[in-house]
Backbone as CSV, one residue per row, in Angstrom:
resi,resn,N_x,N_y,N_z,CA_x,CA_y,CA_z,C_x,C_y,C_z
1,UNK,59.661,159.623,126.158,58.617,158.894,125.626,58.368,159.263,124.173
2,UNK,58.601,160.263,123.656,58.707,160.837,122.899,59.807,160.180,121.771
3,UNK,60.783,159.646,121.758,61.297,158.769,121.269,60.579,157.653,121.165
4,UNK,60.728,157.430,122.233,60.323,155.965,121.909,58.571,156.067,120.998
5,UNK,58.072,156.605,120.965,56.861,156.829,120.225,56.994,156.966,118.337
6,UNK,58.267,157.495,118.837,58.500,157.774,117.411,59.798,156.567,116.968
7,UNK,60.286,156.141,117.568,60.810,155.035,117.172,59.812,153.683,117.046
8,UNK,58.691,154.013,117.605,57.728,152.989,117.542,56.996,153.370,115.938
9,UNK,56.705,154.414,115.641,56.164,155.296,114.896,57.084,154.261,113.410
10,UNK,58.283,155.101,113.658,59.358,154.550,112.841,59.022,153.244,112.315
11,UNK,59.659,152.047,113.593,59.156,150.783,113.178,58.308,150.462,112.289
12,UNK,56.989,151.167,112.981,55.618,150.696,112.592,55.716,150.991,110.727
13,UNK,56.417,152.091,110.640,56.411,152.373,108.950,57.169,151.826,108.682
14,UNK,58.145,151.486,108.851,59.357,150.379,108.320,58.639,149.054,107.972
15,UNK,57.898,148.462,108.914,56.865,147.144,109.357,55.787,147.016,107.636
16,UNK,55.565,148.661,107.682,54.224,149.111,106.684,54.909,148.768,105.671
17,UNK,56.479,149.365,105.444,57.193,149.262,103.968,57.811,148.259,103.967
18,UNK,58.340,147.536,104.935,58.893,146.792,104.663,57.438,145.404,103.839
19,UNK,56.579,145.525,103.850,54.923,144.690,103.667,55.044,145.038,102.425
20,UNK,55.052,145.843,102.338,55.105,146.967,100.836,55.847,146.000,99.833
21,UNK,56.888,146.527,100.250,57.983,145.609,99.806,57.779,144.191,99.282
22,UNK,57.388,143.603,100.434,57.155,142.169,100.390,56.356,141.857,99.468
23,UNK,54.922,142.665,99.552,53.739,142.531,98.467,54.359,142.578,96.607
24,UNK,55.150,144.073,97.086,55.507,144.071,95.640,56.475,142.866,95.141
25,UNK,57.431,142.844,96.091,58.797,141.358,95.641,57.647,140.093,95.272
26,UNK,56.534,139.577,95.723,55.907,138.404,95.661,55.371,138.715,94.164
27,UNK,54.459,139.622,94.122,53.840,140.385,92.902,54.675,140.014,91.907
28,UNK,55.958,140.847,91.970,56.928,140.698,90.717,57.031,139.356,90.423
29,UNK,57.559,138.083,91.439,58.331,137.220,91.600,56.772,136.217,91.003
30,UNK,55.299,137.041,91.260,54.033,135.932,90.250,54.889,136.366,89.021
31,UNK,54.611,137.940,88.298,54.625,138.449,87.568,55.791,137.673,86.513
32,UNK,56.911,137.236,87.340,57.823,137.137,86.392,57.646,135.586,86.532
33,UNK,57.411,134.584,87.099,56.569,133.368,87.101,55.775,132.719,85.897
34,UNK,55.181,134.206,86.267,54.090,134.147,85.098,54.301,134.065,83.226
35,UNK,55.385,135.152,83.350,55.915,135.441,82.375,56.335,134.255,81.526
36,UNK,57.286,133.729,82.568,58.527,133.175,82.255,57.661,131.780,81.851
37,UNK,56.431,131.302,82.160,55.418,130.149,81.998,54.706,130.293,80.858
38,UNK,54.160,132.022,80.666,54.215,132.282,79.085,55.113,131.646,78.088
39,UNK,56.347,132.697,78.224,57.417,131.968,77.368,57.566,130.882,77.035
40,UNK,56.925,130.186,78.315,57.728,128.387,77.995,56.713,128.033,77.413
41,UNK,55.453,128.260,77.627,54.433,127.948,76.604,54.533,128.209,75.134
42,UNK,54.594,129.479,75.360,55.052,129.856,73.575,56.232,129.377,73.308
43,UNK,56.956,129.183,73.838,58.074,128.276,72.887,58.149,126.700,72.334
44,UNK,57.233,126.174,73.593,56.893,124.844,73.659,55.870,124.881,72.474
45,UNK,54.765,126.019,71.959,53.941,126.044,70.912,54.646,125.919,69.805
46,UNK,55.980,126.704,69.508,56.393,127.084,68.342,57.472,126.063,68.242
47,UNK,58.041,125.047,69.200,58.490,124.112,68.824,57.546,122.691,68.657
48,UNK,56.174,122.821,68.558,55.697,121.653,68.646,54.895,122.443,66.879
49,UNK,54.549,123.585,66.634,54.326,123.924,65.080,55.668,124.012,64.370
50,UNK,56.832,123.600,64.598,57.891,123.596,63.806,58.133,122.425,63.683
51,UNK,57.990,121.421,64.490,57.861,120.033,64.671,56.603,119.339,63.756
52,UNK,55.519,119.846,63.981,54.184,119.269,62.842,54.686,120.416,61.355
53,UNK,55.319,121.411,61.206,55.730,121.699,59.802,56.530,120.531,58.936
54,UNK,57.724,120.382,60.336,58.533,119.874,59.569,57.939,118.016,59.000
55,UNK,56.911,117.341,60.071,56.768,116.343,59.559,55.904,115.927,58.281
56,UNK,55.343,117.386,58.200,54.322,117.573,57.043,55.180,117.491,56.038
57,UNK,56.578,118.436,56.026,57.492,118.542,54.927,58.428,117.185,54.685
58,UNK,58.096,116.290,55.593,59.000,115.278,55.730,57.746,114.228,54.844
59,UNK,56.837,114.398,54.942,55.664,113.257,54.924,55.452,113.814,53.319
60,UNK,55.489,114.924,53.122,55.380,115.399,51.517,56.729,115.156,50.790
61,UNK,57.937,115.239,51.335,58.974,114.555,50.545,58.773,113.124,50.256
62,UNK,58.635,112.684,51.102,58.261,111.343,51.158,57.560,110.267,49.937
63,UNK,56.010,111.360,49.987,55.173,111.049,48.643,55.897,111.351,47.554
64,UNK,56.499,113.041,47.550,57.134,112.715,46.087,58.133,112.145,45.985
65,UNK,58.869,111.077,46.679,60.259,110.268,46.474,59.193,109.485,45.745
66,UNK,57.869,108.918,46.625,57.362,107.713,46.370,57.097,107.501,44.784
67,UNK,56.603,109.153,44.901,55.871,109.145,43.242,56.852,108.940,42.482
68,UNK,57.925,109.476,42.408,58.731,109.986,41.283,59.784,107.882,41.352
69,UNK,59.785,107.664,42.252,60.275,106.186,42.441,59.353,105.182,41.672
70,UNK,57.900,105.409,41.761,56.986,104.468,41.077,56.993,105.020,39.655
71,UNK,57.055,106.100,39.284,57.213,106.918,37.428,58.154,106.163,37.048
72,UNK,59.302,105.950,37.617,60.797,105.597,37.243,60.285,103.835,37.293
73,UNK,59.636,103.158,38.069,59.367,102.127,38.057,58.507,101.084,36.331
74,UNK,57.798,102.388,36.581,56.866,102.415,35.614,57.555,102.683,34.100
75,UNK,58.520,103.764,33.690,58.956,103.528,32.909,60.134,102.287,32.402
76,UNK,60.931,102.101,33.378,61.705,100.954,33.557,60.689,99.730,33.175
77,UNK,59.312,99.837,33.256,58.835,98.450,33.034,58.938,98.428,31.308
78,UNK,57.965,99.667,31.206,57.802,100.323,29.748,58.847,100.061,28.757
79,UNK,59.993,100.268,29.512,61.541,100.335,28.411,61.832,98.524,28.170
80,UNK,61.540,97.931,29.558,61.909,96.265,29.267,60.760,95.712,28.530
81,UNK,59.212,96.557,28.686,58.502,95.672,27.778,58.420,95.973,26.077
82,UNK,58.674,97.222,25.653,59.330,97.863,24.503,60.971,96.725,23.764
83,UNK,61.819,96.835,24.906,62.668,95.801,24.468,62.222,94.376,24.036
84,UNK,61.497,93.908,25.390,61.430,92.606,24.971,60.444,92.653,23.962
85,UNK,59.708,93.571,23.109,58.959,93.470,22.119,59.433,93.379,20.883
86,UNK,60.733,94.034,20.885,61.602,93.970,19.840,62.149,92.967,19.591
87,UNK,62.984,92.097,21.138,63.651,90.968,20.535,62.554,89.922,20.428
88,UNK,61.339,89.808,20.632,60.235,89.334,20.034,60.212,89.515,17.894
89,UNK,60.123,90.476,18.168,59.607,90.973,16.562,61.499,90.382,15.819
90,UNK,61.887,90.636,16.125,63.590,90.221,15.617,63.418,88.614,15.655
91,UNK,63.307,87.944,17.063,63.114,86.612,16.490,62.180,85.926,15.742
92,UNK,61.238,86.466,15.276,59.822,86.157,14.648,60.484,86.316,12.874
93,UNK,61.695,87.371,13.009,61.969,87.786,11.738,63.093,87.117,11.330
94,UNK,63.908,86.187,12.066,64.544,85.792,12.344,64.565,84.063,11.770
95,UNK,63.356,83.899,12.587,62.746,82.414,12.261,61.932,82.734,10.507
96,UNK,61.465,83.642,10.355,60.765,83.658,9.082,62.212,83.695,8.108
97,UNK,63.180,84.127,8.340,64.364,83.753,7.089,64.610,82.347,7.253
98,UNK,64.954,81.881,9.162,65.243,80.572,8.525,64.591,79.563,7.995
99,UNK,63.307,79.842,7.918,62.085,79.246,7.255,62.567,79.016,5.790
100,UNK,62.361,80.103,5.384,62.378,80.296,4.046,63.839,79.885,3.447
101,UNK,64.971,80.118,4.268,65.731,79.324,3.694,65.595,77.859,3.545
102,UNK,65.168,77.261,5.089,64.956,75.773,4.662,64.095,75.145,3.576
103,UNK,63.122,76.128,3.399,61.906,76.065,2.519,62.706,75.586,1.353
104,UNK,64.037,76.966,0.925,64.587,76.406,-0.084,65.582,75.601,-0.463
105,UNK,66.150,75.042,0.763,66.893,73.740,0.857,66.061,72.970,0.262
106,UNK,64.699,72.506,1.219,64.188,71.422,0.778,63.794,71.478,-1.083
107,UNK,63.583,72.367,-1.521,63.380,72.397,-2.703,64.544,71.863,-3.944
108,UNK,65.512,72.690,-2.963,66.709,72.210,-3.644,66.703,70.725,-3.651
109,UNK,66.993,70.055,-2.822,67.119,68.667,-2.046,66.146,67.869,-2.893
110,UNK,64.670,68.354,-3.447,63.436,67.676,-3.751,63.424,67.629,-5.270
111,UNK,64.682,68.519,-5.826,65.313,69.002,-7.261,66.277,67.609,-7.328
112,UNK,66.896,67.285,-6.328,68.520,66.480,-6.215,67.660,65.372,-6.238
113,UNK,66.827,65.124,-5.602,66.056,63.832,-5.580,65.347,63.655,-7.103
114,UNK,64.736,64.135,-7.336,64.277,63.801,-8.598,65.686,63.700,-9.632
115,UNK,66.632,64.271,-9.769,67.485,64.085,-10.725,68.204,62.820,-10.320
116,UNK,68.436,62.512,-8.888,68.996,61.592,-8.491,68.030,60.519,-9.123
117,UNK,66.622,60.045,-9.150,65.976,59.296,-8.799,66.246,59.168,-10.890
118,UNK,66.449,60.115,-11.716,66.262,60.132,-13.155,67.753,59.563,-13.966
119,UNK,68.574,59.779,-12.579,69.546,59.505,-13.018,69.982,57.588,-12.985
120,UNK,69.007,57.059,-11.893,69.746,56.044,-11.339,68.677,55.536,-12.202
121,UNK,67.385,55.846,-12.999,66.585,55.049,-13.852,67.311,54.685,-15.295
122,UNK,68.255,55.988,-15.537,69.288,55.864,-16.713,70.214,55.061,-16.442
123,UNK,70.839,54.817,-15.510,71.857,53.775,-15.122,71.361,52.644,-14.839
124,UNK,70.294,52.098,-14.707,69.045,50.807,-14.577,69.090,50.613,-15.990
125,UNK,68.414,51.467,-17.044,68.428,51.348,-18.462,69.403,51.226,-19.309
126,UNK,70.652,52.146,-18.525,72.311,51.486,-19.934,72.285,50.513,-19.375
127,UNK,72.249,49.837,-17.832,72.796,48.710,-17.532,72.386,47.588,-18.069
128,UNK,70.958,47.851,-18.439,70.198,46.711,-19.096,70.372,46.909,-20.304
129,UNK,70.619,47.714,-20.861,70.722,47.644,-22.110,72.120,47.000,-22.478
130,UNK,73.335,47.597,-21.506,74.459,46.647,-21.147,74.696,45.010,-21.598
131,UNK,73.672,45.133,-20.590,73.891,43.568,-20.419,73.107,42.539,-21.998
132,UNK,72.131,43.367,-22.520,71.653,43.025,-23.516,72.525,42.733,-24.557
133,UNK,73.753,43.884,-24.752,74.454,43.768,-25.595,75.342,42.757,-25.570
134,UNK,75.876,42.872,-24.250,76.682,41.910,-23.913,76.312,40.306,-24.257
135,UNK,75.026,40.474,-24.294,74.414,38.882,-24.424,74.584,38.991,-25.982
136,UNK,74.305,39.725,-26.906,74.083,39.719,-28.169,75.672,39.203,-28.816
137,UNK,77.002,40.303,-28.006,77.942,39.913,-28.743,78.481,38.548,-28.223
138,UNK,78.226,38.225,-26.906,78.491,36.547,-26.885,77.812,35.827,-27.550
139,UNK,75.910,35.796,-27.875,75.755,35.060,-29.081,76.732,35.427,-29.899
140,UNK,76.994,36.249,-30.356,77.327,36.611,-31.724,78.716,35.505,-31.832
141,UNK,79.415,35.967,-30.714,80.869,35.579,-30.579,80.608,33.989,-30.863
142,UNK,79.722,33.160,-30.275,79.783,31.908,-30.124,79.204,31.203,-31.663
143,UNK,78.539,32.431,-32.241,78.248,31.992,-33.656,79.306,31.897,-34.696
144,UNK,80.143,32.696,-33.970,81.575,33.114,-35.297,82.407,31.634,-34.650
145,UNK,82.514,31.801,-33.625,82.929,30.078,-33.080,82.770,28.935,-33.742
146,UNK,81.240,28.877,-33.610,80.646,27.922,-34.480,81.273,27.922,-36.208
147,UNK,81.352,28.745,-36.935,81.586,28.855,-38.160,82.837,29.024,-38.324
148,UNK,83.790,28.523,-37.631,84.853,28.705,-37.875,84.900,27.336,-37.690
């Protein structure tokens, strides 16, 4: 009986440790549960703040593409309205020569006209005077006619 008391004995502490056991394996098996739910938290944190870094850094590139795209816009306007101010001022300077040249065509032209107009009054006047003569030496002629 004596055995068996102590094989009961036995059991019964085996029963105790083997509980033991069990308590601690469950314990660990929260423990590392637990852990391991930490981790995933903190990693899930530090990939969701690496994720809002990066869109911050994405959202700030962004503005300065925007900015530095509208500067460049802005000067590009600057440079075509600078140009077209020039070929403004060039054709303005442009038209003021050919002005002034025509100015002095017409002068010329308003010179040709008057000499033209002085000339064809002199050729009105020999012509008449022409013809005056002409009348004088046919009298004349028809008088020497006569007296002959």
């Amino acid at each position: 009986m004596e055995r068996d008391t102590i094989v009961k004995e036995v059991v019964e502490a085996l029963k105790m440790f083997s509980h033991d056991i069990r308590t601690q394996i469950d314990e660990m098996g929260s423990q590392l549960r637990a852990e391991i739910q930490d981790t995933a938290n903190q990693l899930r944190a530090e990939i969701q703040e690496t994720a809002n870094q990066l869109r911050a850094e994405m959202q700030e590139t962004a503005n300065q593409l925007r900015a530095e795209m509208q500067d460049t816009a802005n000067q590009l306007r600057a440079e075509m309205q600078d140009t077209a101010n020039q070929l403004r001022a060039e054709m303005q300077q442009f038209r003021a020569e050919v002005n002034e040249r025509f100015d002095r065509l017409e002068q010329k032209f308003a010179g040709l006209r008057v000499e033209l107009t002085e000339t064809q009054e002199t050729v009105h006047f020999l012509a008449s005077k022409t013809i005056q003569h002409e009348k004088k030496l046919h009298h004349l002629a028809k008088q020497l006619e006569s007296i002959r």
